[in-house]
MIPAFI-395732 format. One line per field, with one value per residue (C-alpha): residue number from 0; z, y, x. Coordinates in Angstrom, 2 decimals. Layout:
BEGIN
n	c(NUM  ...)
pz	c(Z  ...)
py	c(Y  ...)
px	c(X  ...)
END
This chain:
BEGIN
n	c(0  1  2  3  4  5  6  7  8  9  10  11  12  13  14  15  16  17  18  19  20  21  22  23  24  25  26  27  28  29  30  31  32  33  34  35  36  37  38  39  40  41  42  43  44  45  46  47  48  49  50  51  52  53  54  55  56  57  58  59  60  61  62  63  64  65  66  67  68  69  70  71  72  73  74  75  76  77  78  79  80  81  82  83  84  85  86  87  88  89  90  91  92  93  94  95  96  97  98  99  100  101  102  103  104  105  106  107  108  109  110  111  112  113  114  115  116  117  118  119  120  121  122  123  124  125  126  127  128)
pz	c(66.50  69.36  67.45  67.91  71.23  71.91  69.48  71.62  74.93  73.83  72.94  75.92  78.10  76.03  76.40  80.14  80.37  78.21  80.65  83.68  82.62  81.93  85.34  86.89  85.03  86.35  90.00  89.81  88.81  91.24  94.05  96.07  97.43  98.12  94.19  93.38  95.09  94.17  90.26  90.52  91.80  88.92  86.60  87.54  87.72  84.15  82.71  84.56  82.94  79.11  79.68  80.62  76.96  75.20  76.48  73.12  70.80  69.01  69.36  68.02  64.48  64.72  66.01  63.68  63.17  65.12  67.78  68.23  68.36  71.11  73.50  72.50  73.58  76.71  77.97  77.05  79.20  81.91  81.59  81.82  84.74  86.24  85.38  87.10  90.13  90.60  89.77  92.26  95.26  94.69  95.52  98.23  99.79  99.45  100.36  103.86  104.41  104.56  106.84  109.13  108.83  109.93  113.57  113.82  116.90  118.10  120.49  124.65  125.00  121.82  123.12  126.16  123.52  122.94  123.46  127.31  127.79  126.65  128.73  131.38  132.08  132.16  134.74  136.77  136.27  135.93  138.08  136.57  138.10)
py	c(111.11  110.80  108.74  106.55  106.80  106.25  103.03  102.02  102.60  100.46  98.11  97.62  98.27  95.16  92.98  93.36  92.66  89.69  88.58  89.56  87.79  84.47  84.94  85.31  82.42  80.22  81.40  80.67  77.19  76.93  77.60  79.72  82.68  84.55  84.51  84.86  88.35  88.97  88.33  89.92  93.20  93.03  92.84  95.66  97.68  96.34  97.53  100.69  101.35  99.80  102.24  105.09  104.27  104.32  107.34  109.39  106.54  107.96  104.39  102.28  103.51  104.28  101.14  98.36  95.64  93.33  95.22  95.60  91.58  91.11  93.98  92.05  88.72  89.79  91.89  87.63  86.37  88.88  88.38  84.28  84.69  86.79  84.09  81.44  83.40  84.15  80.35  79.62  82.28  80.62  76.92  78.45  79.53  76.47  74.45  76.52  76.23  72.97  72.82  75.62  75.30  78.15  78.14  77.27  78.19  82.11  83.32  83.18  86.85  87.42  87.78  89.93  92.41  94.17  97.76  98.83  95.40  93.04  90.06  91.02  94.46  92.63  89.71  93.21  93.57  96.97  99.30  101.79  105.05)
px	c(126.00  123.38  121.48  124.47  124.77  121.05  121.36  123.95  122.53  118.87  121.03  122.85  119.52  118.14  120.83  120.76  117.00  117.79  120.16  118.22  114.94  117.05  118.28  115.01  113.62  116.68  116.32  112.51  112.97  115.89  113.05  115.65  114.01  116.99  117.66  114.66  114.64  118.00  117.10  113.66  115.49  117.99  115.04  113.20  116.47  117.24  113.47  113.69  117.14  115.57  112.33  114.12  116.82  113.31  112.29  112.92  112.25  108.79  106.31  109.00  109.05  112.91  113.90  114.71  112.47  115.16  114.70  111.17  111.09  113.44  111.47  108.09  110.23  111.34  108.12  106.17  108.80  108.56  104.62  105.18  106.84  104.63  101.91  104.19  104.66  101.08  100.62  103.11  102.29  98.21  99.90  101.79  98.72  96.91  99.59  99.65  96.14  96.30  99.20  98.08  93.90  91.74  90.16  86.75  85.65  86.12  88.80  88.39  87.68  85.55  81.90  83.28  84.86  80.90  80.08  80.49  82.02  79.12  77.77  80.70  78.68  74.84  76.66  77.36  80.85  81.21  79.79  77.20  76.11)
END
């Protein structure tokens, strides 16, 4: 009988990572952020909750075959999207380089910012005792 119930509980923890990495794939290409978090957190709440349903299985040699193919499918999706958003989050950064280049020359106070105050303390700034 608990072999039952644990049956039954992989297979809901599968079907909701199913669902949630379809969902996560949709809000990516949707762009949103807000979904995108939204989805993402549903994901990793949906593995957490398949992980901890495997937690007794012995390597996968008491689940059917069936099964063992839809895990490997969703852990390449969740992998593929992890590629996408490290694709994405690289163009993101490039993109904003572009927009917002980095400063060539230094800051105002910069050289002043030595030990014991720098060229301010050799102009005789600062009094020394």
């Amino acid at each position: 009988m608990a072999f039952i119930a644990a049956h039954s509980e992989i297979h809901h923890a599968l079907e909701q990572a199913e669902r949630s990495v379809e969902a996560t794939g949709q809000a990516l290409l949707q762009g949103l952020p807000e979904q995108v978090q939204v989805a993402a957190r549903e994901l990793h709440d949906s593995a957490h909750a398949l992980a901890l349903a495997l937690r007794g299985v012995d390597g996968g040699a008491g689940l059917a075959q069936a099964v063992r193919d839809r895990l490997v499918g969703v852990a390449r999706d969740i992998a593929m999207q992890r590629e996408a958003l490290l694709r994405r989050s690289a163009m993101v950064e490039r993109s904003l380089q572009s927009l917002v280049p980095q400063q060539g020359q230094a800051s105002t106070y910069t050289g002043a910012l030595g030990r014991y105050g720098g060229p301010a303390a050799a102009a005789g700034a600062f009094r020394r005792f």
